[in-house]
ZALUMSE-135183 format. One line per field, with one value per residue (C-alpha): residue in one letter; z, y, x. Coordinates in nm, 3 decimals, always signed. Example, Ala and Ser with C-alpha at 12.3 -4.5 7.8 and 13.67 -1.06 7.14 Angstrom:
2
res A,S $
zz +0.780,+0.714 $
yy -0.450,-0.106 $
xx +1.230,+1.367 $
//
This chain:
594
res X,X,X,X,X,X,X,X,X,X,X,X,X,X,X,X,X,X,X,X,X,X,X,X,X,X,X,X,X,X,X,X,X,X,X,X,X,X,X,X,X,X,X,X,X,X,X,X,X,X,X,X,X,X,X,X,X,X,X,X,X,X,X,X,X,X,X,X,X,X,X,X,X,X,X,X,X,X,X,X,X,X,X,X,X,X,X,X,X,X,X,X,X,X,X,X,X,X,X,X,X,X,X,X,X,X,X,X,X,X,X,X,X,X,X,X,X,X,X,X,X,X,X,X,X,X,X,X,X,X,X,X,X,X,X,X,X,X,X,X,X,X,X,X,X,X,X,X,X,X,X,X,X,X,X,X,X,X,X,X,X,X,X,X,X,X,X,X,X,X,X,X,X,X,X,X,X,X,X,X,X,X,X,X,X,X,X,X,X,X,X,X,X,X,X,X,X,X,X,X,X,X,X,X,X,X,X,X,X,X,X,X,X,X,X,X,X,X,X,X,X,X,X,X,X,X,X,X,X,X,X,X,X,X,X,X,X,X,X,X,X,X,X,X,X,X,X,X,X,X,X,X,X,X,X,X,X,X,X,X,X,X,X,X,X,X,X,X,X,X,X,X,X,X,X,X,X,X,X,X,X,X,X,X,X,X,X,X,X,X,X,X,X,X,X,X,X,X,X,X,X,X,X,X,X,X,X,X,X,X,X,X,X,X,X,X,X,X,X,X,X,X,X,X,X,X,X,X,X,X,X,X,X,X,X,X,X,X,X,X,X,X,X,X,X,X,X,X,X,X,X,X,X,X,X,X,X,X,X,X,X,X,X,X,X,X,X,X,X,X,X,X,X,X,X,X,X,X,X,X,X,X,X,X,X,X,X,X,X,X,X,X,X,X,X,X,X,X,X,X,X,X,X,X,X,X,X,X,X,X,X,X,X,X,X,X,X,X,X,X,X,X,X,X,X,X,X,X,X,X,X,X,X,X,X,X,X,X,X,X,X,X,X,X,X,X,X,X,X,X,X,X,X,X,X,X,X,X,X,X,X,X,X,X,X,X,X,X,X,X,X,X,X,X,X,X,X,X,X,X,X,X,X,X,X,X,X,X,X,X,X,X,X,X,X,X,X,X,X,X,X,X,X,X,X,X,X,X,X,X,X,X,X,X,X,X,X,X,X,X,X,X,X,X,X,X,X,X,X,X,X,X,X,X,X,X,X,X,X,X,X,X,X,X,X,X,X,X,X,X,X,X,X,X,X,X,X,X,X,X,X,X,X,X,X,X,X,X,X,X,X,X,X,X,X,X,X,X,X,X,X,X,X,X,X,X,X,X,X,X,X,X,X,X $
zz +2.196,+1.860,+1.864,+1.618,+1.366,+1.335,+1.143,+1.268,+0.931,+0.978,+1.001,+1.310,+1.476,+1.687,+1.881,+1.913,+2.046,+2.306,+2.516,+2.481,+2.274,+2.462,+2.442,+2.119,+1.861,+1.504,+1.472,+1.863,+2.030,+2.276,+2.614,+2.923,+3.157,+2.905,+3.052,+3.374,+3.564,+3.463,+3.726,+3.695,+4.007,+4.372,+4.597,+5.032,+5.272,+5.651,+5.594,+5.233,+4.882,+4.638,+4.231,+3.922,+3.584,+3.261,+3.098,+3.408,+3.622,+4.059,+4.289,+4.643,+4.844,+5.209,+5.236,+5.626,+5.549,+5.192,+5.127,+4.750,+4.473,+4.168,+4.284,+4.094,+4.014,+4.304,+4.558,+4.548,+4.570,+4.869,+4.985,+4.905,+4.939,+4.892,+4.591,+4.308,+4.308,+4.022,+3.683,+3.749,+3.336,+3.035,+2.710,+2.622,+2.246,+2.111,+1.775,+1.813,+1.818,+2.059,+2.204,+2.527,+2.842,+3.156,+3.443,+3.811,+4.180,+4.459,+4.576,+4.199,+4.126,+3.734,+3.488,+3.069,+2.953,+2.612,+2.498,+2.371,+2.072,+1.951,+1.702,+1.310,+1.248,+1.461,+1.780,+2.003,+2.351,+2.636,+2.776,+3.125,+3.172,+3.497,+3.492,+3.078,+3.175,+3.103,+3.419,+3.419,+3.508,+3.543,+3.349,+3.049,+2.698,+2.478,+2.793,+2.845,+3.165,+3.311,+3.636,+3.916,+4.246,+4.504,+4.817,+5.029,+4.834,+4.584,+4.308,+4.208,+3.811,+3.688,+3.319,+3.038,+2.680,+2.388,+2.112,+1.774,+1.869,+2.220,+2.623,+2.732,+3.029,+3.099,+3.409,+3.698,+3.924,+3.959,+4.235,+4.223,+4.359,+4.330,+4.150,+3.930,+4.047,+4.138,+4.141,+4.486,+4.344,+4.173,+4.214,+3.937,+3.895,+4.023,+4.357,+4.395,+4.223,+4.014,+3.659,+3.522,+3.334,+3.620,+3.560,+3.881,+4.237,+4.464,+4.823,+5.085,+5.334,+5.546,+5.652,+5.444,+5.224,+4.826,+4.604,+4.251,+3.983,+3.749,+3.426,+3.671,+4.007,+4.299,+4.549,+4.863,+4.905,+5.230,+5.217,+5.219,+4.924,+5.055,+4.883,+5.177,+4.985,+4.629,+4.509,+4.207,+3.989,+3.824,+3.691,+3.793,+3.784,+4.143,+4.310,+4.431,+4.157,+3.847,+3.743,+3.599,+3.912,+3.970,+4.250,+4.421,+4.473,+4.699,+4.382,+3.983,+3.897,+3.583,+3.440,+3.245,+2.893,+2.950,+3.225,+2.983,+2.673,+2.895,+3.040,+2.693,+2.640,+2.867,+2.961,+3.143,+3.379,+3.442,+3.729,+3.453,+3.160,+3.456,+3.564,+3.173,+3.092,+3.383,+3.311,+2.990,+2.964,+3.044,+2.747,+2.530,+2.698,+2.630,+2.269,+2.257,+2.378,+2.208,+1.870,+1.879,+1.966,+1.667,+1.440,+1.400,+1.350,+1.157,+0.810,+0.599,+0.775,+0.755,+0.504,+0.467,+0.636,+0.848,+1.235,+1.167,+1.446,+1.828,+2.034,+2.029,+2.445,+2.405,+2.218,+2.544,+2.491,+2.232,+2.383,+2.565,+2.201,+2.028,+2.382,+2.312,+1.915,+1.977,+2.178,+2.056,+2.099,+1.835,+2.002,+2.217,+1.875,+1.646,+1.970,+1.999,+1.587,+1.582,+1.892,+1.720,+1.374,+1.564,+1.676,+1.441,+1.586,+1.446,+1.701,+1.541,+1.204,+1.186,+1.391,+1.090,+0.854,+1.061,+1.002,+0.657,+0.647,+0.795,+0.683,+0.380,+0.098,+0.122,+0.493,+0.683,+1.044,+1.175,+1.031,+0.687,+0.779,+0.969,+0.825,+0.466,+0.578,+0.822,+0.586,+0.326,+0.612,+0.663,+0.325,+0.215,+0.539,+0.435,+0.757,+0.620,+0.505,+0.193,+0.303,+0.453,+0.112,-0.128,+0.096,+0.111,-0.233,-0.270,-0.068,-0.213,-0.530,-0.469,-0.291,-0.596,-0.818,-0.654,-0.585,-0.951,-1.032,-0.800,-0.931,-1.283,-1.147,-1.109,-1.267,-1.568,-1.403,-1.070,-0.833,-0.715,-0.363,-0.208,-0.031,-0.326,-0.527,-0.222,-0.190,-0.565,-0.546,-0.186,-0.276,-0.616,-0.421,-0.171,-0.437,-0.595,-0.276,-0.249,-0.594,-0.747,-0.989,-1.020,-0.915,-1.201,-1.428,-1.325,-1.319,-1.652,-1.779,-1.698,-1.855,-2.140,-2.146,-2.030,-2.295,-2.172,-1.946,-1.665,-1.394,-1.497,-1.609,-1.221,-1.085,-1.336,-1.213,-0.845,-0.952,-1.138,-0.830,-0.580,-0.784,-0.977,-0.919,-0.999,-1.348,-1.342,-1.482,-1.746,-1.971,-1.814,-1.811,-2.161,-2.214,-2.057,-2.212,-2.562,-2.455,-2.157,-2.252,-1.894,-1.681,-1.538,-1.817,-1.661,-1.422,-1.723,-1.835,-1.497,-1.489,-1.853,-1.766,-1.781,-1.693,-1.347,-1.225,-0.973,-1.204,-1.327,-1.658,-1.888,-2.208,-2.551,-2.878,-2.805,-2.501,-2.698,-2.915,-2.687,-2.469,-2.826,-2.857,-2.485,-2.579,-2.895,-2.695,-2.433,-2.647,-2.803,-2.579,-2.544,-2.520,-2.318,-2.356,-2.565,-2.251,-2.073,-2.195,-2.092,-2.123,-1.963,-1.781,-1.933,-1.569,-1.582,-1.976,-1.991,-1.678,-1.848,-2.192,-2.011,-1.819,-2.113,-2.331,-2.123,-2.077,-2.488,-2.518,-2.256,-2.437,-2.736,-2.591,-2.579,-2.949,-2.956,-2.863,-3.101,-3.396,-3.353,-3.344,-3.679,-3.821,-3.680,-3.607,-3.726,-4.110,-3.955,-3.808,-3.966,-4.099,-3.751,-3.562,-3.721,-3.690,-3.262,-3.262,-3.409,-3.166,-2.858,-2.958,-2.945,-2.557,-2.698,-2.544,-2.806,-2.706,-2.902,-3.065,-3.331 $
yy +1.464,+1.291,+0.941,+0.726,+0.586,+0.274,+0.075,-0.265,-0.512,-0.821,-0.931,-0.764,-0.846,-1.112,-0.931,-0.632,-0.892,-1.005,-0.710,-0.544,-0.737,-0.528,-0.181,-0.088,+0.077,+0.066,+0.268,+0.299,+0.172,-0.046,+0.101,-0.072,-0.023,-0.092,-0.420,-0.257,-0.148,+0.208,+0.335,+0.580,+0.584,+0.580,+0.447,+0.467,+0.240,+0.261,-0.005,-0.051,+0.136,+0.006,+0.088,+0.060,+0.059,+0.186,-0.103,-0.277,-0.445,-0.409,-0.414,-0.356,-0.237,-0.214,+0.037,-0.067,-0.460,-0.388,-0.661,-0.602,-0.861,-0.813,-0.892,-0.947,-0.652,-0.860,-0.842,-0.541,-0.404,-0.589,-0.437,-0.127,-0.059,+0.307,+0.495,+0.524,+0.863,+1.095,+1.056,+1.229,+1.266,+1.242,+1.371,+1.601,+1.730,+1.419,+1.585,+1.408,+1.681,+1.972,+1.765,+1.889,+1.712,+1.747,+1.701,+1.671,+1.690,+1.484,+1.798,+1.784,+2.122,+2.094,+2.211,+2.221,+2.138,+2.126,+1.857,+1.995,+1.839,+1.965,+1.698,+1.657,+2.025,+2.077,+2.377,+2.315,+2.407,+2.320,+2.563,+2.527,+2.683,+2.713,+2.792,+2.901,+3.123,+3.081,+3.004,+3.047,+2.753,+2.635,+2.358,+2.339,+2.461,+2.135,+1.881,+1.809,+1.814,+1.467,+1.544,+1.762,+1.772,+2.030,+2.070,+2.332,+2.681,+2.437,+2.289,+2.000,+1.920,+1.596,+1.597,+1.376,+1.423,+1.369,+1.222,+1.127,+0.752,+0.794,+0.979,+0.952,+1.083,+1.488,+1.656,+1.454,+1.679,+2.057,+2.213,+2.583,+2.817,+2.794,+3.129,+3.047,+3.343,+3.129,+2.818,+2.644,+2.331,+1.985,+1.621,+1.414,+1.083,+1.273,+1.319,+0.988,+0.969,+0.593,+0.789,+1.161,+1.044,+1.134,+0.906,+1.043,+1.264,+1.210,+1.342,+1.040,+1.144,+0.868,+1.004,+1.350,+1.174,+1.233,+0.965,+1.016,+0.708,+0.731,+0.512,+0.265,+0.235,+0.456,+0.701,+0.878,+1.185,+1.442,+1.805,+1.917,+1.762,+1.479,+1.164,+0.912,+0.563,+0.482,+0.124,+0.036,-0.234,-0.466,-0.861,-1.256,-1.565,-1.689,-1.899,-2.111,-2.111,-2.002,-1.809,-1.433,-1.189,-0.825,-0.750,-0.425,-0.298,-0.005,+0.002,-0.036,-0.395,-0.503,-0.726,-1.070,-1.067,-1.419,-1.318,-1.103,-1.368,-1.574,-1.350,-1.317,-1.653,-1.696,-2.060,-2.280,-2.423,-2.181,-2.405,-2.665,-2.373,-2.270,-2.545,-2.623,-2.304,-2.363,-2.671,-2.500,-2.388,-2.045,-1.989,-2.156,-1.984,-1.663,-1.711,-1.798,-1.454,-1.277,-1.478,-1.390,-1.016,-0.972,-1.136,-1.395,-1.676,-1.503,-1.670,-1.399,-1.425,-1.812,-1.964,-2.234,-2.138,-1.886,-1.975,-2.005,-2.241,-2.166,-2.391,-2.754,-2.691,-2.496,-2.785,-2.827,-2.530,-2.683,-2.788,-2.434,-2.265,-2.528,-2.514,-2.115,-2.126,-2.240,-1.949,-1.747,-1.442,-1.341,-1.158,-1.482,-1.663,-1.448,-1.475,-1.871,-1.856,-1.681,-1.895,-2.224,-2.088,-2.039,-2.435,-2.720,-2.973,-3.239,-3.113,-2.815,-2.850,-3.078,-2.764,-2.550,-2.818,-2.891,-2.538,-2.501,-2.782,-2.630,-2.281,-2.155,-1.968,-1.574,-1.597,-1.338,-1.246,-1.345,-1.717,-1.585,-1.463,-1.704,-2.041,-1.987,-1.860,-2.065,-2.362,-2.260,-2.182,-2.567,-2.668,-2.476,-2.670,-3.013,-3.027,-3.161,-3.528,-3.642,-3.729,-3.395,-3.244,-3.384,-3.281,-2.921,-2.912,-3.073,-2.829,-2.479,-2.589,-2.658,-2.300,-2.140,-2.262,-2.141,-1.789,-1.787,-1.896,-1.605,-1.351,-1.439,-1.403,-1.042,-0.760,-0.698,-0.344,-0.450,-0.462,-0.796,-0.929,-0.840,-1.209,-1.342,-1.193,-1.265,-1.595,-1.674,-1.550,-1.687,-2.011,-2.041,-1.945,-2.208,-2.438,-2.394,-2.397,-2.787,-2.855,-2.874,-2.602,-2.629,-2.260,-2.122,-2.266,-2.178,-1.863,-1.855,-2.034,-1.775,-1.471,-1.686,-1.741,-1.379,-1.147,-0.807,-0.721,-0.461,-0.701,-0.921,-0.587,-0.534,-0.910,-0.924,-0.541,-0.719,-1.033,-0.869,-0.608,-0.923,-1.159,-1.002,-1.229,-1.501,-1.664,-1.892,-1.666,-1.554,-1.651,-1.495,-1.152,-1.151,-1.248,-0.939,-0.672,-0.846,-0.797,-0.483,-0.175,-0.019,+0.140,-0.240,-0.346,-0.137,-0.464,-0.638,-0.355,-0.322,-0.781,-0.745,-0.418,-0.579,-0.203,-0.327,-0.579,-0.695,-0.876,-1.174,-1.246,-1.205,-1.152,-1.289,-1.131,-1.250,-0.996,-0.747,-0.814,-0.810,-0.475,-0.272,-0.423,-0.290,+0.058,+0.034,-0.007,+0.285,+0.538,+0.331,+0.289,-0.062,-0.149,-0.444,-0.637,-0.315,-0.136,-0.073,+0.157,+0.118,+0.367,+0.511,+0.824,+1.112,+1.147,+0.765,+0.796,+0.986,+0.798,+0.457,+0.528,+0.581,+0.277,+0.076,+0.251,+0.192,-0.178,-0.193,-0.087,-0.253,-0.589,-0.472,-0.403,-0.717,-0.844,-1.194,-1.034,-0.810,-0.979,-1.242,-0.945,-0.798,-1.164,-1.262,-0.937,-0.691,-0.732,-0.793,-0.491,-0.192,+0.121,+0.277,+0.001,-0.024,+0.389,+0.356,+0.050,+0.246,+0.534,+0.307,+0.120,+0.473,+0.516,+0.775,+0.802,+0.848,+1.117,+1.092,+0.758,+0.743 $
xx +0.365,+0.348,+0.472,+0.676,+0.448,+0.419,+0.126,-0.021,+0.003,-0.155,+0.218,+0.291,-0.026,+0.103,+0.415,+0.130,-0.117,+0.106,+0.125,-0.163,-0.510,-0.741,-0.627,-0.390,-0.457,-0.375,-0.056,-0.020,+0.317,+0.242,+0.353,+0.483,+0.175,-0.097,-0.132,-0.201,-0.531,-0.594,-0.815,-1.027,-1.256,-1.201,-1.488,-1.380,-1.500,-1.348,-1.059,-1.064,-1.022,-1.262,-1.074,-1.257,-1.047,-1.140,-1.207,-1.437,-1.281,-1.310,-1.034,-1.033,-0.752,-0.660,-0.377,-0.315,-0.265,-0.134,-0.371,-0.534,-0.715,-0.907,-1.319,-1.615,-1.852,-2.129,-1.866,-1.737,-2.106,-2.126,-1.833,-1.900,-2.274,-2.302,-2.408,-2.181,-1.989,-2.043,-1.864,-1.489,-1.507,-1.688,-1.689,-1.939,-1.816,-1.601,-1.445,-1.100,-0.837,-0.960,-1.234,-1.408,-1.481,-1.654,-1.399,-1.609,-1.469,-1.577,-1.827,-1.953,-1.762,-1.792,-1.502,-1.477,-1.176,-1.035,-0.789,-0.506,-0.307,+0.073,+0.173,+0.155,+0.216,-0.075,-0.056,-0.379,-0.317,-0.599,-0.839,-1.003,-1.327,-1.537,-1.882,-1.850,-1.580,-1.203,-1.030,-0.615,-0.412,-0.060,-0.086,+0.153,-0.003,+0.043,-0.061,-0.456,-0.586,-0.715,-0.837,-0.952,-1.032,-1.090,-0.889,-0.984,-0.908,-0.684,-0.772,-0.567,-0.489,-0.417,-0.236,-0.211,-0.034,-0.267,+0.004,-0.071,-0.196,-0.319,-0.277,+0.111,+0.276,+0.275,+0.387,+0.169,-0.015,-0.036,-0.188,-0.285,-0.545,-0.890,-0.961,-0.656,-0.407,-0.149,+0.047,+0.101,+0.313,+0.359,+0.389,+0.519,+0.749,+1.029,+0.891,+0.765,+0.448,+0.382,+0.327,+0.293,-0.041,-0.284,-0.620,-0.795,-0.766,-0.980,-1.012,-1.063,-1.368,-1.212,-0.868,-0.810,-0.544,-0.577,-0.560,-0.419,-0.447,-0.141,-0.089,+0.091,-0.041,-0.204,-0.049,-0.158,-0.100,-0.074,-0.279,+0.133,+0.212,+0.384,+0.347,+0.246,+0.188,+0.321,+0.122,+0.270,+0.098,+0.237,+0.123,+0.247,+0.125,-0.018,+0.206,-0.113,-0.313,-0.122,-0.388,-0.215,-0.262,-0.231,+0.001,+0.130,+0.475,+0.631,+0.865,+0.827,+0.784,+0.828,+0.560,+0.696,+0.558,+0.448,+0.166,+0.036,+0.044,-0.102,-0.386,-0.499,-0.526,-0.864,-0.739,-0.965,-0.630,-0.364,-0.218,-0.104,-0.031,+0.204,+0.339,+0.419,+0.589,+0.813,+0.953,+1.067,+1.470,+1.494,+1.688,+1.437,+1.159,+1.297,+1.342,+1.037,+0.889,+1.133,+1.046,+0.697,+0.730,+1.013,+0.771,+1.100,+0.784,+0.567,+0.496,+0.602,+0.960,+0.938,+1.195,+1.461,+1.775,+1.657,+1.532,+1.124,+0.969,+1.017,+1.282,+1.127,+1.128,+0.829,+0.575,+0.491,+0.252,+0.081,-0.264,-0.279,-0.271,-0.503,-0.771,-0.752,-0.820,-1.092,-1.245,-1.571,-1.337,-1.178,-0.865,-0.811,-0.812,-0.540,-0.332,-0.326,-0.325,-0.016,+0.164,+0.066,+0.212,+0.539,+0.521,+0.747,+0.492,+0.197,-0.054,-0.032,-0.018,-0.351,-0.512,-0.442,-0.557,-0.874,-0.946,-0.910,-1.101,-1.417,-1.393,-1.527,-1.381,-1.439,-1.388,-1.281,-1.131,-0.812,-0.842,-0.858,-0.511,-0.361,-0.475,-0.372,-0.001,+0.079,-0.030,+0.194,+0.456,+0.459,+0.430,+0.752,+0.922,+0.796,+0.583,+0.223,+0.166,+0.090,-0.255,-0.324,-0.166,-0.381,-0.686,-0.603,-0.529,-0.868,-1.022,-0.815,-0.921,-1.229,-1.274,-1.111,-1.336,-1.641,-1.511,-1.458,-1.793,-1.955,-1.761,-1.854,-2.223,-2.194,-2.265,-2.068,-2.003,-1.981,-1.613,-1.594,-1.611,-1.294,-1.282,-1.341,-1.052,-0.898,-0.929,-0.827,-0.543,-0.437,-0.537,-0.355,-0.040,-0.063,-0.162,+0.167,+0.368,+0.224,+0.327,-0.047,-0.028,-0.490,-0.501,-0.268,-0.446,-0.788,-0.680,-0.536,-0.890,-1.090,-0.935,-0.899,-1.293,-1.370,-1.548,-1.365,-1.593,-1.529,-1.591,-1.325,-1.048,-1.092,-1.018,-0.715,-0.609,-0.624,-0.443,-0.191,-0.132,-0.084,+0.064,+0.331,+0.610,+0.442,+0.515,+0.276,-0.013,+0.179,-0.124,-0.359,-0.199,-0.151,-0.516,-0.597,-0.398,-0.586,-0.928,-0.903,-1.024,-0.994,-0.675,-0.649,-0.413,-0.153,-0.130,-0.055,+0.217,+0.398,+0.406,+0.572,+0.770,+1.173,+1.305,+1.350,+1.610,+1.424,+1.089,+1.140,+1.290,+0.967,+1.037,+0.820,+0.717,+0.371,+0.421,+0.521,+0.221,-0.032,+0.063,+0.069,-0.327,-0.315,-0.207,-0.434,-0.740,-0.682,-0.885,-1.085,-1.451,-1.614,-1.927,-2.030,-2.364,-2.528,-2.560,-2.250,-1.976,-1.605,-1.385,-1.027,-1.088,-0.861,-0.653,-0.559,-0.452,-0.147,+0.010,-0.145,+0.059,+0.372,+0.381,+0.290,+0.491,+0.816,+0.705,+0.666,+1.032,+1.144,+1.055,+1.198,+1.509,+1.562,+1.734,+1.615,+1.232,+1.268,+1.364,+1.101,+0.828,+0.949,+0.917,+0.613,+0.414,+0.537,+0.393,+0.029,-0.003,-0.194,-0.031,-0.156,-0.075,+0.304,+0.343,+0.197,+0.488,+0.748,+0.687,+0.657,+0.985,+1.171,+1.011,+0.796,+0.453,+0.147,-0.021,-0.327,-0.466,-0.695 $
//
């Protein structure tokens, strides 16, 4: 079953966040009973079901009293005392698509199974061996199978769909003969049964009945086929304690995203983060949750005249977010990052300045995207003091400076630190959203000092790539298409490039100027310090002289450009260089330079 793709940018990570930290993955939906205890081992005691889930956690349940809680791993060893059962499954050839797995029944009866995988153009149906030897099933080609258990002379087959980002739902349970001749029958949501991805069966030695874990709860099942107990899960916050609490229904119960949100949170007092979210409107509330799973919040959505902070109702929340930032884990972080971006409120804007206060520049992990946007989120809306202005400018420009200064320590030859180039460029932009335009101009210093080197083509091909709509290093990106004798000065072609309506306004003689020294220097190799060679590969070339080409014209397009060129430039130029401008002026790409 392939899936809608869908990519996680750091953009969307809060809304993603929110329902499921623990368990997405990039380009996975996030499904409805991901939240949810997956279980994937029984363990029977004379009263009470002891559940495991797949990511850890206990829960014991007593299908009599319909009594059930989440334990700790001590207790429920207490409880149950007796050796752990076998592994039901594990993966004994992981290659992806088409891996195999070892699927166990309770008498240790071993089967190989291969995963099967129809998406992406791809046709990999499952195979089900027994003892090395291909055994027939029932089971649907494209569908994996998930489980198995022995009944008597049946052998019971749990499904799952392996889609492009993950297991969905298949067809529940079939149930054929042991030798594989025939097909005695099926269980799925249609009879009854809490999912159609099967997690485990398992035969109870206590009272005959099988249990089946499905993607969103437990059933019992009778040797006839007849589903005895459904047990759907599903997750509130306890009345008592407000602490988030998995609960059982006879029915589908819909989990409120809050619990989740909450969960996720790892708060120290749930009773008051409870108590606080329910003296909050319901209408507020709602937009709230809403907000931050639409992204409606998220900085890069943030601007004047469109709805950018959560209802003022929800401040209240405020301590919750700024007690969980400051969690060792790093998921529990981005989660209260995100909320507290969302809040129009002093408590947290001085969190996000206290942070960029004590982190350093290259920094990575989720701060390294939040604090920097959700700064400039509150700069653009007025939101910071003057105080806490001038010491963030202090402080970006401060961080800017040394980035630059490390990067210039490299290796002439050598790509740059990613945070580094990074934070230059994220820093000059929030610089100029608090009026302080000391990152510009840095910028525009060093490419004015720079020698050509290849270290440096590569930071201006990375801050030409991010900031193209950004006039304000002008300067700099002319300096480079002077002294560049690498594919990088295409940055430079593309920011100077007025055949598209959309780039700002750009246009200069000086411009014009400096891409035909571009152009000029294409062919011609470099060397660097006596030692290093720089030269455009003959791939990049012919795509490299179009795009500069076009941006040539495209300045000279322009009369009032162009007549300033032939007065000021024009009559310096060489024979060569006023033949190449001649050419590029008609849109026609040199195709050789010598």
């Amino acid at each position: 079953m392939k899936r809608p793709n869908r990519s996680f940018s750091a953009a969307l990570l809060v809304p993603c966040l929110l329902i499921l930290i623990n368990t997405a993955e990039g380009g996975r939906i996030p499904e409805p009973w991901d939240s949810l205890p997956q279980i994937e081992m029984f363990v029977f005691g004379n009263t009470d079901l002891g559940l495991v889930s797949m990511d850890g956690r206990h829960f014991v349940l007593n299908p009599g009293t319909g009594a059930f809680k989440e334990i700790s791993v001590t207790e429920f060893h207490l409880r149950f005392p007796d050796p752990k059962p076998p592994s039901a499954r594990e993966v004994v050839k992981d290659t992806g698509i088409g891996s195999e797995v070892r699927l166990r029944t309770s008498q240790s009866l071993a089967f190989t199974s291969r995963n099967a995988y129809c998406a992406e153009g791809e046709n990999l149906t499952h195979q089900l061996l027994a003892n090395g030897k291909p055994l027939k099933d029932f089971v649907e080609p494209c569908y994996s199978i998930s489980a198995v258990e022995q009944i008597g002379s049946q052998l019971w087959l749990g499904t799952r769909s392996d889609g492009e980002y993950g297991d969905y739902p298949a067809e529940g349970i079939v149930i054929q003969s042991l030798d594989g001749e025939r097909k005695i029958g099926q269980i799925s949501s249609r009879d009854g049964l809490t999912g159609d991805l099967v997690r485990a069966i398992r035969r109870s030695p206590i009272d005959s009945l099988i249990w089946v874990a499905t993607n969103q709860g437990v059933n019992a099942i009778a040797s006839n086929l007849k589903i005895e107990k459904s047990i759907y899960f599903y997750q509130d916050f306890d009345p008592a304690t407000g602490n988030p609490t998995f609960l059982i229904s006879p029915t589908p119960h819909e989990t409120p995203m809050i619990v989740e949100f909450a969960r996720q949170l790892n708060l120290r007092d749930y009773k008051a983060f409870h108590d606080a979210w329910r003296s909050i409107p319901a209408k507020a509330a709602n937009k709230f949750i809403i907000g931050l799973q639409d992204s409606l919040y998220s900085p890069e959505n943030a601007m004047p005249g469109r709805e950018a902070f959560a209802p003022s109702e929800t401040s209240t929340l405020v301590p919750f977010f700024i007690e969980a930032s400051r969690s060792p884990d790093n998921k529990t972080k981005a989660l209260a990052l995100g909320a507290l971006c969302a809040m129009n409120d002093p408590r947290a804007v001085a969190r996000f300045v206290e942070l960029r206060s004590a982190s350093q520049q290259g920094h990575g992990g989720f701060e390294s995207y939040f604090i920097p946007r959700c700064l400039d989120k509150y700069a653009v809306f007025g939101l910071l003091s003057k105080n806490d202005t001038g010491g963030l400018a202090r402080k970006l420009k401060a961080d800017t400076e040394a980035a630059l200064n490390t990067i210039s320590t490299q290796r002439m030859d050598a790509y740059p630190p990613l945070p580094l180039m990074e934070t230059v460029v994220k820093n000059a932009v929030s610089m100029k959203k608090i009026s302080d335009p000391s990152g510009m101009n840095l910028i525009n210093a060093y490419f004015k000092a720079s020698d050509g080197n290849n270290r440096d083509a590569l930071l201006y091909g990375y801050v030409g790539q991010n900031m193209m709509y950004e006039n304000d290093i002008w300067l700099a990106m002319v300096e480079g298409l002077q002294k560049f004798h690498t594919a990088d000065i295409a940055r430079g072609c593309a920011y100077f490039d007025m055949r598209w309506n959309f780039m700002p306004r750009r246009y200069d003689a000086a411009v014009a100027k400096a891409i035909l020294t571009g152009v000029s220097h294409i062919n011609s190799p470099r060397s660097c310090t006596g030692h290093i060679t720089i030269t455009v590969a003959p791939d990049s070339r012919i795509s490299l002289l179009d795009s500069c080409t076009g941006a040539f014209k495209s300045q000279l397009d322009d009369p009032a450009t162009k007549k300033l060129f032939v007065e000021k430039y024009y009559g310096t130029l060489s024979a060569l260089e006023k033949a190449l401008a001649d050419q590029m002026a008609r849109g026609q790409s040199p195709a050789t330079i010598h």
